[in-house]
N, C-alpha and C positions, 0 to 999 in steps of 0.2 A: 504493500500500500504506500510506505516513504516512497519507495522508487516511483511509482507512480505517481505520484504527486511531484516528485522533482524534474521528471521528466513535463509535467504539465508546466509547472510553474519555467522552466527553461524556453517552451514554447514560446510562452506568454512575453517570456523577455524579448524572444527573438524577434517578436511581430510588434513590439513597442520600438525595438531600434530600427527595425528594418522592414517598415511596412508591406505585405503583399508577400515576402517571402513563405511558402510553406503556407499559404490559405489556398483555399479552393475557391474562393473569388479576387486571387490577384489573373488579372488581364497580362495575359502573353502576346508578343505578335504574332499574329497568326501566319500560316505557314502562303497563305498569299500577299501579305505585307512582305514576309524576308524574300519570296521570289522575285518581286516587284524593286524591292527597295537593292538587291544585286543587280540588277538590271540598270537599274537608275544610276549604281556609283560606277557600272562600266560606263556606259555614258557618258560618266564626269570624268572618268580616267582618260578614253577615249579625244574626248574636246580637251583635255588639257595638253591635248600633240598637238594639236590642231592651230595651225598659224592663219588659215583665213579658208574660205570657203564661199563656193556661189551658188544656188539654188535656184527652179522656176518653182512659185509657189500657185495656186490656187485656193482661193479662200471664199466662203459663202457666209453671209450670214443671215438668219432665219427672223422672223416678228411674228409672235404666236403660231409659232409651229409651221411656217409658210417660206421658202428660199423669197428672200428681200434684198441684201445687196452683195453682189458679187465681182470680184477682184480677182487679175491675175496680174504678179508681175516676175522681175528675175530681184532676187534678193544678192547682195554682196556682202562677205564679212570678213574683216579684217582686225586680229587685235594690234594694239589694244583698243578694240568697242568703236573701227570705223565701220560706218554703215551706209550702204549706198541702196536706194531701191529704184527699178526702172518697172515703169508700172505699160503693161500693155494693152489690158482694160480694169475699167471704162475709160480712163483717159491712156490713148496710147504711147504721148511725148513725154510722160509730166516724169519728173526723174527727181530723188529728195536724196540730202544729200546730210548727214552727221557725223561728228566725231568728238568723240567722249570729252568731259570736259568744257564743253562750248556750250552755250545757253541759246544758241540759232540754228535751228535748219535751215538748209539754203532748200530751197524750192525752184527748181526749172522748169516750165510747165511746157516747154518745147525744147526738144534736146537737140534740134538741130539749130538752133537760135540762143547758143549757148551764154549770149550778154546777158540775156533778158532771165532773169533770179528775182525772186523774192527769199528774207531772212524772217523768220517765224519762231517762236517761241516753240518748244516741244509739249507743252502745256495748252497749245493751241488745239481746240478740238477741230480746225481744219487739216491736221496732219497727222491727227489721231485716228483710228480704227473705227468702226460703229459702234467696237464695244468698251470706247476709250481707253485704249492701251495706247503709251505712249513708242515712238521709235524706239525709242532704247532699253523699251523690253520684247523687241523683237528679236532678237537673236538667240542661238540655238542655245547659249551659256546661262543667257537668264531664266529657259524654261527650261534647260535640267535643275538650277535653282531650287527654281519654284517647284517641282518636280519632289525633291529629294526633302526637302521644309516639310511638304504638305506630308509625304510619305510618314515622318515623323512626329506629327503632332495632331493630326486628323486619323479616328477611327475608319478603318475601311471595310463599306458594309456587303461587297461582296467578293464573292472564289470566281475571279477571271480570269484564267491564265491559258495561254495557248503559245506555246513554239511550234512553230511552221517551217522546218527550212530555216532558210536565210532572215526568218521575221519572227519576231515575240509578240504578240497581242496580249493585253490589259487593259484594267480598268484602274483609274485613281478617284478617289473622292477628293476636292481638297475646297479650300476657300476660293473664293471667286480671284481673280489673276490681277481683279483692278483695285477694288478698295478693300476685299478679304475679311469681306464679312459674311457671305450668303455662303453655303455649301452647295459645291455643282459638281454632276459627274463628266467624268472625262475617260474617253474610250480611246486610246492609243497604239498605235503601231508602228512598231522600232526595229527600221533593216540592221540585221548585224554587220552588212557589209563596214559602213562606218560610225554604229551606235551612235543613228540618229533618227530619230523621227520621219516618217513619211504620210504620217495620217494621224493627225490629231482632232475627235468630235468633242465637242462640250455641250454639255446639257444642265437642264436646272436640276432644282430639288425633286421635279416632279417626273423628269423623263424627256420633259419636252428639248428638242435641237433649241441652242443658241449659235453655235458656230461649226463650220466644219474645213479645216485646214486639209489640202492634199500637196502634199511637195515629193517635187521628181530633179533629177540628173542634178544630186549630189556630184560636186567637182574639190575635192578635198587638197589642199594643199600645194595648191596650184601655183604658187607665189604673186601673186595679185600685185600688181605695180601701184605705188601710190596714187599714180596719178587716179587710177581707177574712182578714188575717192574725193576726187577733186573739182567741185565744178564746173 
């Protein structure tokens, strides 16, 4: 009976220094969080080779469940954090133009009329997304980020996991990407060629599309000339 009681009372001590240890209601990651959350830090291993890269993206975005505005352009990236986009619709000229550090996008809304720029705040919702992301959280760096944050501090409420070949499929719940307050889901697909995203869907609490990203002809490491980034 002493043994027993010491063995209790040692319990008791263990879960007052070290809460969740040895209960049946401490919360483990679940074995799709740590598949997920390996994924995500090849990823960040991955991008931390990675000197610059160019991309065509494809991006839609929905209103009540409805495809409402649609974009394609070729993305450029270059660290540290320049960023060039040539947009080919709906506007086929307009080319913007950042680099870390500067409080101006230059805007050229004809790229073959290369005088003619406007400078704009990044804070401008004319050079911002429909779902107000600003430029310089476009790049592939900031949403492994945001990626690997949410992986860690947001419960994930479903088992999604698919390796395909050359592709990983999941799902992340995380906070919304702009002011990170709302919880939305997000459906992701990550070529291993170079552990990077090729399809990223978002949706709300409720299931409903908010966005849906398709990017093609990954060009890794290409050595990108400055000038590329230069008005």
């Amino acid at each position: 009976m002493k043994k027993g009681r010491t063995i209790l009372i040692f319990a008791l001590l263990v879960q007052s220094f070290f809460p969740g240890v040895g209960s049946p209601l401490a919360t483990e990651p679940s074995v799709q969080e740590n598949r997920v959350l390996l994924i995500a830090l090849k990823m960040e291993e991955a991008f931390k080779e990675m000197k610059d890269y160019h991309c065509d993206v494809e991006q839609i975005f929905y209103q009540e469940g409805s495809a409402d505005q649609h974009f394609r352009f070729t993305f450029y990236f270059k660290k540290n954090k320049k960023i060039r986009v040539d947009f080919d619709a709906p506007y086929p000229q307009l080319s913007l133009f950042y680099l870390e550090g500067e409080d101006r996008i230059t805007l050229v809304p004809l790229r073959f009329v290369r005088w003619l720029r406007f400078r704009l705040s990044p804070d401008d919702p004319r050079v911002q997304t429909p779902a107000g992301q600003r430029i310089n959280q476009t790049d592939m760096g900031y949403f492994i980020g945001f990626l690997i944050a949410n992986l860690r501090k947001v419960p994930q409420k479903e088992d999604e996991f698919e390796e395909d070949g050359g592709q990983v499929k999941f799902v992340l719940w995380a906070m919304d990407y702009i002011k990170g307050k709302s919880v939305e889901k997000y459906r992701i697909i990550v070529s291993k060629q170079h552990w990077l995203p090729i399809r990223i869907e978002r949706y709300d609490v409720k299931g409903m599309p908010l966005e849906v990203i398709s990017i093609a002809n990954y060009a890794v490491n290409t050595a990108l000339d400055d000038q590329v980034f230069q008005p």
